[in-house]
Structure formats: C-alpha cells, structure tokens
MMTF fields as JSON, N, C-alpha, C and O atoms, coordinates in Angstrom:
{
  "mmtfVersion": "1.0.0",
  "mmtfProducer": "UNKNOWN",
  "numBonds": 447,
  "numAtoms": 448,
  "numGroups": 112,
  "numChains": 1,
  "numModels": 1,
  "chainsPerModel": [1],
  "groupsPerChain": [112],
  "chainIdList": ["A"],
  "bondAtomList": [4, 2, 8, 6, 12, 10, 16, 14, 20, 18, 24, 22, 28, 26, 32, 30, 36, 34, 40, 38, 44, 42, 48, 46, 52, 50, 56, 54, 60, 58, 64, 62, 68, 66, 72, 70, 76, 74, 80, 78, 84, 82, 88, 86, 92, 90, 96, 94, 100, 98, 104, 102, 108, 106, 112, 110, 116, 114, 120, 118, 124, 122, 128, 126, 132, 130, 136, 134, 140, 138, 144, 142, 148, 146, 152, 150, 156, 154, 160, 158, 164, 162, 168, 166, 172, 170, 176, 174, 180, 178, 184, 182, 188, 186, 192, 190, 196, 194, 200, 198, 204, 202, 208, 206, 212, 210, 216, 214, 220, 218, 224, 222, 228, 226, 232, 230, 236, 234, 240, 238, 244, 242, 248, 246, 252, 250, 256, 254, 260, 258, 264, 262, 268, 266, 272, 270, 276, 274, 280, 278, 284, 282, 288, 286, 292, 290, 296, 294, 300, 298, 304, 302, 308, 306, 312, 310, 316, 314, 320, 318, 324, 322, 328, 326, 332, 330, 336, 334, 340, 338, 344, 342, 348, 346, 352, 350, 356, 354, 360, 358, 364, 362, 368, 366, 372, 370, 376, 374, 380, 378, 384, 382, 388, 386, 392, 390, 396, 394, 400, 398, 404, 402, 408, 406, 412, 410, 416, 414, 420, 418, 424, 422, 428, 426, 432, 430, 436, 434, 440, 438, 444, 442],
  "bondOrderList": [1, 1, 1, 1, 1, 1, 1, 1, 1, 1, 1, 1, 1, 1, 1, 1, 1, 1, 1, 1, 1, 1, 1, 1, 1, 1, 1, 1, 1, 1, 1, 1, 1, 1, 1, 1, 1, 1, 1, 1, 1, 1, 1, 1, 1, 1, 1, 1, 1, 1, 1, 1, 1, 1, 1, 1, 1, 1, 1, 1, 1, 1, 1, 1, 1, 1, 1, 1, 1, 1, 1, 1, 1, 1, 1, 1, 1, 1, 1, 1, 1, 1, 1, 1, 1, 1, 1, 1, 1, 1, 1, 1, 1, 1, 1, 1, 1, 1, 1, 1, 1, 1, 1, 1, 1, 1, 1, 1, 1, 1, 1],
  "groupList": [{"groupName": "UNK", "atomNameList": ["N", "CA", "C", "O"], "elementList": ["N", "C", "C", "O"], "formalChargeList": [0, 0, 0, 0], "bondAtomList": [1, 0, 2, 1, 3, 2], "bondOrderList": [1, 1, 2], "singleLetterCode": "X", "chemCompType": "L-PEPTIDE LINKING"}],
  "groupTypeList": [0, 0, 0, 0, 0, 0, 0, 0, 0, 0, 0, 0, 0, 0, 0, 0, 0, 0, 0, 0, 0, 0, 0, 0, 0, 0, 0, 0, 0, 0, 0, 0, 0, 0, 0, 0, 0, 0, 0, 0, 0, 0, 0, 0, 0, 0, 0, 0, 0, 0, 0, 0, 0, 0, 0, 0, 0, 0, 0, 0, 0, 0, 0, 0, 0, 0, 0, 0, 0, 0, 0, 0, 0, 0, 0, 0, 0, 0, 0, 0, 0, 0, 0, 0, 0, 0, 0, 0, 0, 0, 0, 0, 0, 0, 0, 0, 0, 0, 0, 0, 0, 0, 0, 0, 0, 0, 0, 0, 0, 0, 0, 0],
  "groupIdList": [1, 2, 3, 4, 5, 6, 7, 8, 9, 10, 11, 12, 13, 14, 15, 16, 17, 18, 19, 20, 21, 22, 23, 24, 25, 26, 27, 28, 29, 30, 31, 32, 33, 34, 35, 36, 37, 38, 39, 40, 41, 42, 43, 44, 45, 46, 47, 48, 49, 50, 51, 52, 53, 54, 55, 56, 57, 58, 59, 60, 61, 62, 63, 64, 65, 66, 67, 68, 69, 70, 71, 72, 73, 74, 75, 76, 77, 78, 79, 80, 81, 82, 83, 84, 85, 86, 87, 88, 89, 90, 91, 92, 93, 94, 95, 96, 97, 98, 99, 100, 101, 102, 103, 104, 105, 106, 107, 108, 109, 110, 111, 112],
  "secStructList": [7, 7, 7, 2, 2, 2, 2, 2, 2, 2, 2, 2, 1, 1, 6, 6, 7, 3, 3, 3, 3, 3, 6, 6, 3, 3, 3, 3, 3, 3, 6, 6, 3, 3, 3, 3, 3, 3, 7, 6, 6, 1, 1, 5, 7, 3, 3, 7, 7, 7, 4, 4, 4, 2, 2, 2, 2, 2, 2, 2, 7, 6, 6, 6, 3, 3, 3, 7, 7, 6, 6, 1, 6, 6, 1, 1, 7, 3, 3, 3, 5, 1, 6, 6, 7, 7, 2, 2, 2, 2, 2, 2, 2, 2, 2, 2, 2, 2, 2, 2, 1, 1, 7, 2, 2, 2, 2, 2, 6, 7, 7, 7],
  "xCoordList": [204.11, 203.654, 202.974, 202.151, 203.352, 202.703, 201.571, 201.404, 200.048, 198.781, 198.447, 199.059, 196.846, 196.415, 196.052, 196.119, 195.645, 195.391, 197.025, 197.156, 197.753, 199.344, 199.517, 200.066, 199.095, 199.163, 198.275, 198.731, 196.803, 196.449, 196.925, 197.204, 196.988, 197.309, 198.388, 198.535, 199.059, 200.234, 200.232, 200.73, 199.313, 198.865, 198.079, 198.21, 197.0, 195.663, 196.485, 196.421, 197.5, 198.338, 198.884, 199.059, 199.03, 199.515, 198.782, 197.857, 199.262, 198.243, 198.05, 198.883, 196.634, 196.211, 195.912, 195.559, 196.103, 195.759, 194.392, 193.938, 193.894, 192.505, 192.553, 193.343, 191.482, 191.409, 190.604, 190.142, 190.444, 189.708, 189.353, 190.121, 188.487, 188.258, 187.735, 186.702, 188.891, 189.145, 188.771, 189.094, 187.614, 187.945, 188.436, 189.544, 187.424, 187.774, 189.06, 189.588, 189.999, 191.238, 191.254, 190.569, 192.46, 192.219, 193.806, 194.963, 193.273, 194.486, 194.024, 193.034, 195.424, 195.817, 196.12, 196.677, 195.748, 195.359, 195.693, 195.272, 196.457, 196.432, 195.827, 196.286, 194.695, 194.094, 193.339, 192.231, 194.039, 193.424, 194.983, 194.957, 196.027, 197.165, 197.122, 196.707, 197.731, 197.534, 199.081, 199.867, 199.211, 201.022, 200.658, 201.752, 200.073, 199.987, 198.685, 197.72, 198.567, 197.86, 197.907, 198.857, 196.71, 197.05, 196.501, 195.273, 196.842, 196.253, 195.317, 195.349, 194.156, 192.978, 192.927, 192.012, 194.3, 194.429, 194.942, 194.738, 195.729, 196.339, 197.636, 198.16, 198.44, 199.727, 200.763, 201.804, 200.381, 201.272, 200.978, 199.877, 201.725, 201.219, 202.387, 203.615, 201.404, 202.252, 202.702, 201.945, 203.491, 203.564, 204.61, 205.361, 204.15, 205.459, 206.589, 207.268, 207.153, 208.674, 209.441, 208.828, 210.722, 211.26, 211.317, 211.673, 210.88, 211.328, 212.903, 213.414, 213.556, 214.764, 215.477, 216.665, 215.321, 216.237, 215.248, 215.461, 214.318, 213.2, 213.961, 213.961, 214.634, 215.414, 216.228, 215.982, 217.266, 217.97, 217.468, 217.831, 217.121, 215.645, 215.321, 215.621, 214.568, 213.859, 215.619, 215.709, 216.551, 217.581, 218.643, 219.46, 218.41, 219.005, 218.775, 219.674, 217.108, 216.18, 214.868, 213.757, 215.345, 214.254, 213.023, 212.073, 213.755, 212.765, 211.687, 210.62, 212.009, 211.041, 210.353, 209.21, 210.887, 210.165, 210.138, 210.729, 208.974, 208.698, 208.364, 207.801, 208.876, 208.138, 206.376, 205.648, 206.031, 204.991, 204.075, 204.52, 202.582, 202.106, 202.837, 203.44, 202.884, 203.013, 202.461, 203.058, 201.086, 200.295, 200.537, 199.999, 201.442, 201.728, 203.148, 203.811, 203.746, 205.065, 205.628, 206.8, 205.058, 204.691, 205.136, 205.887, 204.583, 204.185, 205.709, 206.546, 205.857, 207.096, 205.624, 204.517, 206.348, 205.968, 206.387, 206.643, 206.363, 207.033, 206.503, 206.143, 206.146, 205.465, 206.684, 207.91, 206.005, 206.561, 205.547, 204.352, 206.017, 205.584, 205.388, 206.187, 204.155, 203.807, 204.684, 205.345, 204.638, 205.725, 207.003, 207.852, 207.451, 208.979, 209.376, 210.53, 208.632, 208.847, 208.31, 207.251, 209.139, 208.381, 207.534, 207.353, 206.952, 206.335, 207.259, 206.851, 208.306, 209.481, 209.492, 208.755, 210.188, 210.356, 209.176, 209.194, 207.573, 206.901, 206.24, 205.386, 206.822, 206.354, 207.414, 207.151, 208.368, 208.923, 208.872, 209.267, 208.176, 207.558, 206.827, 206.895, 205.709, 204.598, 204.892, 204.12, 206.059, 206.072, 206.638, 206.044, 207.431, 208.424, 207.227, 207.029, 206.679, 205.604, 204.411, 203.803, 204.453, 203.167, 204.05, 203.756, 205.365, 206.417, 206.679, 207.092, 206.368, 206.367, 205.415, 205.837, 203.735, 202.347, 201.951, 200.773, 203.185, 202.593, 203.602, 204.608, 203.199, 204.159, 205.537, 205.677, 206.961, 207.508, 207.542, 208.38, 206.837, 206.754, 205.898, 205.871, 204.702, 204.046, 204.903, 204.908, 205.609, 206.123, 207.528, 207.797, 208.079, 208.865, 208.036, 208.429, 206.989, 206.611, 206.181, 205.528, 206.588, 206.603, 208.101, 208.93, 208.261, 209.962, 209.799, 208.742, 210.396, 210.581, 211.277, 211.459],
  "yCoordList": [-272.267, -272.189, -273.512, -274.031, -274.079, -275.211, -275.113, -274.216, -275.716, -275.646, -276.298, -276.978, -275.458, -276.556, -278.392, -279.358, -278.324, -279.591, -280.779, -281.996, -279.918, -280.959, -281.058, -282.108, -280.002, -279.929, -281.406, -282.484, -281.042, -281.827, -283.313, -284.201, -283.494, -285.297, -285.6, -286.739, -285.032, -285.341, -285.748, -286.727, -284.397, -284.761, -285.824, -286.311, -286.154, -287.199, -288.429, -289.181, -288.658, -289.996, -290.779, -291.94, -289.323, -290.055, -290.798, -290.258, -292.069, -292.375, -291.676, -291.183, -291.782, -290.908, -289.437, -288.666, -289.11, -287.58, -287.202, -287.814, -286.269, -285.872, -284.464, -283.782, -284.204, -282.068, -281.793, -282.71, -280.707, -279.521, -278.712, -278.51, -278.087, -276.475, -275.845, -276.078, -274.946, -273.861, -273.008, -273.121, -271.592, -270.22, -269.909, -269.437, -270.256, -270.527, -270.821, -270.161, -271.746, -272.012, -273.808, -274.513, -274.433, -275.486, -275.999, -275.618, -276.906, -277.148, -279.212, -279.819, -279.547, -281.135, -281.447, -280.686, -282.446, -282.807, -284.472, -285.388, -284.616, -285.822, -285.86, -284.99, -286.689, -286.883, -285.316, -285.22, -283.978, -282.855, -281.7, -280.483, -282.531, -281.821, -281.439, -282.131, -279.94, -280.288, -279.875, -279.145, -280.222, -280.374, -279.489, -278.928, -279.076, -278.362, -277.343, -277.933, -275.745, -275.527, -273.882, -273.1, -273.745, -272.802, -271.291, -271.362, -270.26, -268.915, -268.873, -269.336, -267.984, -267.938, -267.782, -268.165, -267.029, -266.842, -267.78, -267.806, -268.851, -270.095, -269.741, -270.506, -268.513, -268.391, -268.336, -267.681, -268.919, -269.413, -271.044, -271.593, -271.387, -272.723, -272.636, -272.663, -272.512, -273.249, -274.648, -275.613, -274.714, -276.439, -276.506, -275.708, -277.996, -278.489, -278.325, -278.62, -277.862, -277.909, -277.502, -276.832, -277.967, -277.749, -276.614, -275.625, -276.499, -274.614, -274.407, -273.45, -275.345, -274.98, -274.98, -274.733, -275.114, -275.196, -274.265, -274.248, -273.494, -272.575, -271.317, -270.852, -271.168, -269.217, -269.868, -269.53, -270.795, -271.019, -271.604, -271.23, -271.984, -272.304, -271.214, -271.116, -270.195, -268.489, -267.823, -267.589, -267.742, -267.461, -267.851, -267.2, -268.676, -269.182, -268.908, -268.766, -268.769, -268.591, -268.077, -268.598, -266.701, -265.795, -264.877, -264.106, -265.529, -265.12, -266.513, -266.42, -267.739, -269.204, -268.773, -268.351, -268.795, -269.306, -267.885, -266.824, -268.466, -266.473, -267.178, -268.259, -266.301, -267.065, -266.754, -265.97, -267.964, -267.359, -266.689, -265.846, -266.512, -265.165, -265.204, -266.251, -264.481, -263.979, -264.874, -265.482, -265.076, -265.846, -267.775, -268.567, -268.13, -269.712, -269.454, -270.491, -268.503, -268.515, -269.9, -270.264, -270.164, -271.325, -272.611, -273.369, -272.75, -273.983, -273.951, -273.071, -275.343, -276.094, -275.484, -275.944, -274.404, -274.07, -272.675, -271.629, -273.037, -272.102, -272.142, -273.272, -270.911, -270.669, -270.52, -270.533, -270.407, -271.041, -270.387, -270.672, -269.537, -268.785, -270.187, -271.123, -270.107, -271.337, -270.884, -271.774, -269.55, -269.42, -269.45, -269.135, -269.835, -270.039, -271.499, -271.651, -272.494, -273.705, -274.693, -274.504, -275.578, -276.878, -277.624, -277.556, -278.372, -279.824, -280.665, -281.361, -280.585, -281.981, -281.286, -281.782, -280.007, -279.172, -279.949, -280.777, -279.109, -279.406, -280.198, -280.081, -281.28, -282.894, -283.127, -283.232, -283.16, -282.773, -282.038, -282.131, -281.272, -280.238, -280.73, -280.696, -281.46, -281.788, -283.328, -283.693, -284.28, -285.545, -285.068, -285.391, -284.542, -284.155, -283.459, -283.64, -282.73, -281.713, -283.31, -283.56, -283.849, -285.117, -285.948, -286.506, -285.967, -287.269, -286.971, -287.78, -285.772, -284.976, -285.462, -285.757, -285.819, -286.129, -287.247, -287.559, -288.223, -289.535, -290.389, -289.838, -291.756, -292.598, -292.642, -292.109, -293.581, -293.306, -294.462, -294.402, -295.949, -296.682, -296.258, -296.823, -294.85, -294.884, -294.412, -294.935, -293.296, -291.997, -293.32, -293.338, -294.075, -294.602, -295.525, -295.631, -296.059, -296.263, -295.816, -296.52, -294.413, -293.481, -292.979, -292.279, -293.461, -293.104, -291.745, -291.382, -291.171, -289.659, -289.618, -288.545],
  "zCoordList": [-75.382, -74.0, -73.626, -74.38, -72.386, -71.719, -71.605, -70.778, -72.129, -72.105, -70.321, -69.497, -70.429, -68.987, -69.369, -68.608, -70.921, -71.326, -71.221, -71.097, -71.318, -71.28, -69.698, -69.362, -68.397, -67.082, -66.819, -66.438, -67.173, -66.458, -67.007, -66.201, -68.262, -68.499, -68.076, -67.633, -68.078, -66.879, -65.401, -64.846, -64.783, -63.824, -63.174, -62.051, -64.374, -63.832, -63.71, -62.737, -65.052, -65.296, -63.736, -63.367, -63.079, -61.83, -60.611, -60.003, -60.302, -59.177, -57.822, -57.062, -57.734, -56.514, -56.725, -55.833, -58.081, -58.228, -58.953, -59.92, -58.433, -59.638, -59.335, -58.682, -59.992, -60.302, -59.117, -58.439, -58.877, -58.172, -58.831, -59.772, -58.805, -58.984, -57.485, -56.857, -57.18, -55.657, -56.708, -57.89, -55.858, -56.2, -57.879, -58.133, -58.95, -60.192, -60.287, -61.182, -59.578, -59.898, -59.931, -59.189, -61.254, -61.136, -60.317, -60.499, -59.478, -58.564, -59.048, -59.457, -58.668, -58.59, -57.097, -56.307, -56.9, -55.598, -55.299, -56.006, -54.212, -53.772, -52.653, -51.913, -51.989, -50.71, -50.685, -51.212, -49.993, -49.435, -49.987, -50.165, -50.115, -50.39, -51.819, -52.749, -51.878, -53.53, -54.108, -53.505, -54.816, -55.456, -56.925, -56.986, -57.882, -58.954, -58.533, -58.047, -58.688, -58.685, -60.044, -60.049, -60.986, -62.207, -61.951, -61.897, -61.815, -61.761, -62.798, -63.938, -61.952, -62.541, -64.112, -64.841, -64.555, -66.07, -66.59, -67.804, -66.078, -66.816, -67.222, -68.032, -66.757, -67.495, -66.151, -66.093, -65.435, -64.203, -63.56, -63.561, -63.25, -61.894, -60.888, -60.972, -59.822, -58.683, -58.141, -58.241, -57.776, -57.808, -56.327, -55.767, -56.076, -54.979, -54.901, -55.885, -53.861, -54.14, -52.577, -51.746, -52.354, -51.387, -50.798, -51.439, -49.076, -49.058, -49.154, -49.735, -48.562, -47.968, -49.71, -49.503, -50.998, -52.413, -52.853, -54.065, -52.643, -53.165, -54.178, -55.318, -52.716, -53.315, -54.049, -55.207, -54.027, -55.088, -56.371, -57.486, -56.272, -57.719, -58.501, -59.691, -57.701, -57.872, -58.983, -60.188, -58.022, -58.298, -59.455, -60.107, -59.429, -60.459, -61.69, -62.519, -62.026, -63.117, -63.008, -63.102, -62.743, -62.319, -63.254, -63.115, -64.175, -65.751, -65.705, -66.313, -64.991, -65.03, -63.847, -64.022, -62.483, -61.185, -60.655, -60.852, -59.731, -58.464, -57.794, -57.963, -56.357, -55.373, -55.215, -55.824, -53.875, -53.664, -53.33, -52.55, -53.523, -52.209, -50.951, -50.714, -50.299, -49.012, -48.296, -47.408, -48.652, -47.665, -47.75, -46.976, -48.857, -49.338, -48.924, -48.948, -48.592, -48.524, -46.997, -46.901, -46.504, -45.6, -45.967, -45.353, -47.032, -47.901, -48.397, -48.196, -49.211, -50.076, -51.468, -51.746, -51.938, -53.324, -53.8, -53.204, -55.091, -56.098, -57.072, -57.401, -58.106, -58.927, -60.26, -60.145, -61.285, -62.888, -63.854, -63.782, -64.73, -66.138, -66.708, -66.746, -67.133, -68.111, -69.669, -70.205, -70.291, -71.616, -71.201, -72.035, -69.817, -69.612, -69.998, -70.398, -69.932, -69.772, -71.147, -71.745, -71.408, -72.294, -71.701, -70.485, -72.416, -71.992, -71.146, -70.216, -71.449, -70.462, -69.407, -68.554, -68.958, -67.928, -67.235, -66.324, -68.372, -67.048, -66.431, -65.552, -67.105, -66.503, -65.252, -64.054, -65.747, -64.335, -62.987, -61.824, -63.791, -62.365, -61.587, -60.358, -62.566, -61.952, -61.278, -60.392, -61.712, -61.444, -59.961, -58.933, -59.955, -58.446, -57.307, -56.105, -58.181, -56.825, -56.425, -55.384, -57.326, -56.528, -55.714, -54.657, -56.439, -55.715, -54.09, -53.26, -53.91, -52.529, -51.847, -50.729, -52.041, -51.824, -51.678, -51.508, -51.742, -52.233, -51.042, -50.596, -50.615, -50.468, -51.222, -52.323, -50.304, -51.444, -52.028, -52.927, -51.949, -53.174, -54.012, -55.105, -53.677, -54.703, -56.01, -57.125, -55.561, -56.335, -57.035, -58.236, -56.233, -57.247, -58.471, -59.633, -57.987, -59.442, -60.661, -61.432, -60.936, -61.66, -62.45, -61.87, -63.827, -64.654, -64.888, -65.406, -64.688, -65.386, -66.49, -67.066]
}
C-alpha cells in the first residue's frame, strides 16, 4: 500500500506545492488550489483530474478509482484506494493532478 510518507515526498518535490492540514485532513496545495487531498484514515486520496475522462477512468478500473462526494463532484477530481496502487502509479497521480495547478512551463519542468 502507498504510504502518506511516499504522497507527500512526492508531492513537496514539486515546485509551488506545500501541505495543509483542512478538517484533520492532509491536502497538497498549490497557491489556494489543492491537487492531492488524503481521507481522514489515509487509505484513500483524492487528487486532480479531468471531469470530462473522470467516468472513463472510474470505469475502466473500478476496484482503483471512485468518484467523488456529491458535494466535489463539481471539481476535476477522483478518488484512488491507496492498496490499489504502487508508488509509480502514484507519482503519477500526483505529478498530473499538480500539472493541472501550475503554469505550463512550470509543470513541464517536471520528467515523469
């Protein structure tokens, strides 16, 4: 299972990002936006992601991704079983949900 300690160094690595703590929850944040955020228990994160490729995402691999509350259903995000995923998966997750948050020379100076 993907730890919050492998979330966040991933996360911090990136420029322009640092932590929060919302509502005992730890969310990643660029500026006020936030692109990673972990359920209070740590065995989910939500993260950035397109609305309009969402359901097909969900769909595709519905044992990995769910959508989100009702009330984020608004938002470009989709949620992810932290024991569904590796470390690579979820660097990817997390590089793409900031690459959304950022300029785009910032986000290209970032290799995946």
């Amino acid at each position: 299972m993907v730890t919050v300690e492998e979330i966040r160094e991933v996360a911090l690595s990136l420029p322009r990002a640092y932590e929060a703590i919302v509502r005992d929850r730890i969310k990643f944040r660029v500026g006020q936006i936030v692109f990673v955020a972990l359920s209070r228990d740590e065995t989910t994160m939500g993260f950035g992601y397109p609305k309009d490729e969402r359901d097909a995402l969900i769909e595709a691999e519905p044992e990995k991704f769910f959508p989100p509350s009702k009330s984020d259903a608004r938002f470009n995000w989709v949620q992810v079983r932290l024991d569904a995923i590796d470390a690579d998966e979820m660097r990817e997750l997390v590089i793409d949900a900031w690459r959304m948050c950022v300029p785009k020379k910032v986000a290209a100076s970032i290799d995946t």
